[in-house]
C-alpha positions in Angstrom: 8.1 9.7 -25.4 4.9 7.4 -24.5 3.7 7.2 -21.1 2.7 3.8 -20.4 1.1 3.2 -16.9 0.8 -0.2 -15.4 -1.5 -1.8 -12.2 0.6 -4.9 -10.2 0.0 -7.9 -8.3 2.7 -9.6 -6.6 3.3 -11.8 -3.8 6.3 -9.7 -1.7 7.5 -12.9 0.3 10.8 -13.4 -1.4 11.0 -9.6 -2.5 12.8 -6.7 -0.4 10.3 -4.5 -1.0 9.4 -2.3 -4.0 12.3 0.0 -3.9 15.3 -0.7 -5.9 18.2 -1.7 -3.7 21.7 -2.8 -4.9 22.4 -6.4 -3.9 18.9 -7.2 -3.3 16.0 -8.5 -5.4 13.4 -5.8 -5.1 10.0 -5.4 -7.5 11.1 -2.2 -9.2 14.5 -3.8 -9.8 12.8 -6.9 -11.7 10.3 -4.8 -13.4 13.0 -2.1 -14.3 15.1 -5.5 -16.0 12.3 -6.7 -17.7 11.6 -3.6 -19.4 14.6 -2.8 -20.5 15.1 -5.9 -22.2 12.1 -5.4 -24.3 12.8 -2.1 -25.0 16.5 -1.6 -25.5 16.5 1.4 -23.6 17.4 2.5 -20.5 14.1 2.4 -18.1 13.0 3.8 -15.0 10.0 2.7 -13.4 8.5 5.1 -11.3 5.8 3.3 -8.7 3.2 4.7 -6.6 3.9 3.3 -2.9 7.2 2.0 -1.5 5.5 -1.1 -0.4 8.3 -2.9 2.6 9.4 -6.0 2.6 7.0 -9.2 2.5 4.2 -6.4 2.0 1.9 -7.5 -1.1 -0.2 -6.2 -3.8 -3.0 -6.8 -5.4 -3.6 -3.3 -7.2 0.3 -1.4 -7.0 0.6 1.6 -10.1 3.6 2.3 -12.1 4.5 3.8 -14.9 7.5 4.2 -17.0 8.2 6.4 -20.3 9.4 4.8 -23.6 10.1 5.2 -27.3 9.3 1.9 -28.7 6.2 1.2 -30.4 5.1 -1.5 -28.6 1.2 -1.0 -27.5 0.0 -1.5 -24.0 -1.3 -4.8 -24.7 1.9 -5.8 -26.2 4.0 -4.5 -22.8 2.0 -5.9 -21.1 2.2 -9.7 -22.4 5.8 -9.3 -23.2 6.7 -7.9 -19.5 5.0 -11.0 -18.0 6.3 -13.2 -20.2 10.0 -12.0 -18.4 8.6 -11.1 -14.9 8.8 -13.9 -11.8 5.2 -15.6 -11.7 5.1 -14.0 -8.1 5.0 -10.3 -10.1 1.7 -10.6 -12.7 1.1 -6.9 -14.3 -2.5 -7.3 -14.3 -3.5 -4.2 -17.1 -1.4 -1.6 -19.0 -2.8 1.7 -20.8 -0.7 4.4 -22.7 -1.1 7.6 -20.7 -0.8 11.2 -21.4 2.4 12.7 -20.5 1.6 14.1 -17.5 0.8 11.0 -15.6 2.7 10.2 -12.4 1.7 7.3 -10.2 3.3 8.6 -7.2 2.4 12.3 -7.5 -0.8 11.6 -8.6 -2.0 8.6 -6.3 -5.5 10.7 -4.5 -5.8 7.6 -1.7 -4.5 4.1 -0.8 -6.5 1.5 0.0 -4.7 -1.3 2.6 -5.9 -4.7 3.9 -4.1 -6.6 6.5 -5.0 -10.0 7.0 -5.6 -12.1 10.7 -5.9 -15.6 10.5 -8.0 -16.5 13.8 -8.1 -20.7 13.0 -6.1 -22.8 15.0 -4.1 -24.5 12.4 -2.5 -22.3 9.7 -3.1 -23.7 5.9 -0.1 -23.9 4.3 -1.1 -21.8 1.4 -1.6 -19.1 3.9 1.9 -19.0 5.3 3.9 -15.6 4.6 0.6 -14.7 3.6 -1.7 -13.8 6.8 -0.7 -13.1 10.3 -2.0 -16.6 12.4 -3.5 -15.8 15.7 -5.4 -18.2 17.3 -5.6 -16.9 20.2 -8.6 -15.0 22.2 -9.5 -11.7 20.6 -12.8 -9.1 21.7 -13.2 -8.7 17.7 -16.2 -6.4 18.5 -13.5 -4.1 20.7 -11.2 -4.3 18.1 -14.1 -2.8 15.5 -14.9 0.0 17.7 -11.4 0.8 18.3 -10.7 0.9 14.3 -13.5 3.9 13.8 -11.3 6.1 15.9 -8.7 6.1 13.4 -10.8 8.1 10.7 -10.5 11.2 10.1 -7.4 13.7 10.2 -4.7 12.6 13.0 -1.1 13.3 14.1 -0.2 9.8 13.4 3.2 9.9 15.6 2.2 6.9 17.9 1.9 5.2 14.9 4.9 5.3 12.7 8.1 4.1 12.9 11.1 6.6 13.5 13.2 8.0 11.1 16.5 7.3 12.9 16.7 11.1 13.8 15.3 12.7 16.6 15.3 16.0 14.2 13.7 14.3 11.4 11.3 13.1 13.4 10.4 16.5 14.7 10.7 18.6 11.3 8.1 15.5 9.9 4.6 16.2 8.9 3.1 13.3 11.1 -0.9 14.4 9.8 -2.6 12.0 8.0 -6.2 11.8 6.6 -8.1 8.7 7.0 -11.3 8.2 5.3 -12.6 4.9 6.4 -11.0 2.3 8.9 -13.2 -0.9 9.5 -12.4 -4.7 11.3 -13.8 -6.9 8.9 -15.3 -10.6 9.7 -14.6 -13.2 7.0 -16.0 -16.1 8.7 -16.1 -18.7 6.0 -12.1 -18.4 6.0 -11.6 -18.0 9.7 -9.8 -14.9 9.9 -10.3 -11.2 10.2 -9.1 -8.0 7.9 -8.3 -4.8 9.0 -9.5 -2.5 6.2 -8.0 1.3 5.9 -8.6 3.6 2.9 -6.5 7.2 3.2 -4.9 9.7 1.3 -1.4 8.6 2.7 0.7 6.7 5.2 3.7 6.6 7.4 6.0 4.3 7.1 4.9 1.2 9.1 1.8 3.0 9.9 -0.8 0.1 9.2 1.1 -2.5 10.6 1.7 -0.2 14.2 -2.0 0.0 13.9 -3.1 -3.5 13.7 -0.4 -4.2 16.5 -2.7 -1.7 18.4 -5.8 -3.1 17.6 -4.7 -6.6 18.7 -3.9 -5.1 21.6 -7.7 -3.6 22.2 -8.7 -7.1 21.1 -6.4 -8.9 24.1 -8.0 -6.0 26.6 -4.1 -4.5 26.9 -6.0 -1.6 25.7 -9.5 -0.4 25.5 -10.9 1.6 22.4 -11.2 5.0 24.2 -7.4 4.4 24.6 -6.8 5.4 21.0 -7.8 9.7 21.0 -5.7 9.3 24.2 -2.6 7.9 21.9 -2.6 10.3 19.1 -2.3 13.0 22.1 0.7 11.4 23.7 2.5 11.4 20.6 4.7 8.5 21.7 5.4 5.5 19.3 6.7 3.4 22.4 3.0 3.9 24.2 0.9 2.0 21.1 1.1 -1.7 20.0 3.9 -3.6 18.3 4.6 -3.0 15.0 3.5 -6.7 13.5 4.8 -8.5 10.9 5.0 -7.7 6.9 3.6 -11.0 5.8 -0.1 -9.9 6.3 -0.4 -6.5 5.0 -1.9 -6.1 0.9 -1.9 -2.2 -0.9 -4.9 -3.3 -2.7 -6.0 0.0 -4.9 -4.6 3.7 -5.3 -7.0 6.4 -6.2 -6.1 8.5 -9.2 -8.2 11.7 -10.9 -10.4 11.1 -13.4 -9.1 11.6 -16.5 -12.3 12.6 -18.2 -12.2 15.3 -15.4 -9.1 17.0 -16.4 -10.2 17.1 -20.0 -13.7 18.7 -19.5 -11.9 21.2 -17.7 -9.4 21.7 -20.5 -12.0 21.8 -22.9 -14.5 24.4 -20.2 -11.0 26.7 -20.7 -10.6 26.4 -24.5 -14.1 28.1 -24.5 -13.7 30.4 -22.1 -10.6 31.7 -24.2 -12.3 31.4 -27.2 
């Protein structure tokens, strides 16, 4: 069997999410039909982050495992000649078979997008939050630093529907940078966060947060104070989808694993 991995872009508006659900058009599911039809056989695609629904991507991993002899190239041509325009598959490689994209993903890297001008352009609509509205940006920066680092995330995830879940839940998370960014030639704002992992609605909980240092609801030595409280209902809103982009996963280096192989050939030898 050949490993084939694949990087995505798509536009999540009209999608429920990555995840294949029955009854609802998903981004697996139109990938998973796509491939099938070139290949005859019956495919799984296996994807690196459950993105929600309306959430984008600009760099989402997958891979699937195959026996036809198409080559990368090939799959991927023949995949977007199937796929929606709003799903592009952007590159494709043959992998060995020990690649995963989910259990191998090392770090995410997510933007979430704040249009700050006073009319929305249309080409931005499902695709930026619009807030016109007054916002201390330079608050809101200071406030984003505190996230780095490793956290108990509980104020800043969305509930599992169970009160046991919830408790038996690993809630720690590992942020390695966390950054407002100014775009001013496009009027709007970016929240920038690069980690290992996230919660469930954990970016979006955040910016809600930050927007709320940004209105003065809260002030940036708020946020040490949250991840104390543990209490979801104590942060800001959770805010819409339509803003949010995974735009790269973090993976080993190949070459690393096989100058280690090769370091333990000798050593046997």
């Amino acid at each position: 069997m050949r490993n084939i991995k694949l990087t995505i872009a798509y536009d999540g508006a009209d999608f429920h999410g990555w995840q294949l659900q029955p009854g609802v058009r998903t981004v697996q599911g139109a990938i998973i039909d796509a491939a099938c039809k070139i290949t005859q056989e019956k495919i799984f695609i296996q994807g690196a982050s459950r993105t929600d629904t309306g959430v984008h991507a600009l760099g989402q991993v997958a891979h699937f495992k195959t026996q036809s002899a198409l080559s990368a190239a090939e799959f991927q041509r023949a995949l977007n000649a199937l796929l929606p325009p709003t799903i592009r598959v952007t590159a494709a490689e043959e992998m060995g078979p020990e690649f995963h994209a989910r259990w191998q993903a090392q770090g995410k890297t997510y933007r979430y997008r704040i249009y700050r001008g006073r009319v929305l352009p249309p080409f931005e609509y499902r695709r930026a939050l619009h807030y016109p509205w007054p916002l201390d940006e330079a608050a809101m920066a200071e406030a984003a630093r505190k996230f780095e680092g490793e956290h108990d995330f509980s104020s800043f995830a969305a509930s599992s529907g169970s009160e046991e879940d919830d408790r038996d839940r690993n809630m720690t998370r590992v942020i390695h940078s966390s950054e407002i960014v100014r775009e001013a030639e496009r009027e709007e704002i970016a929240y920038v966060v690069r980690g290992q992992s996230f919660l469930r609605y954990m970016v979006r909980k955040i910016v809600g947060t930050l927007i709320e240092v940004g209105k003065g609801r809260l002030a940036p030595d708020d946020i040490p104070k949250l991840f104390e409280l543990r209490d979801r209902s104590r942060s800001g809103p959770t805010v819409p989808p339509e803003g949010l982009y995974l735009v790269a996963l973090e993976f080993p280096d190949p070459t690393d694993s096989l100058a280690s192989s090769a370091a333990k050939r000798r050593v046997v030898s």
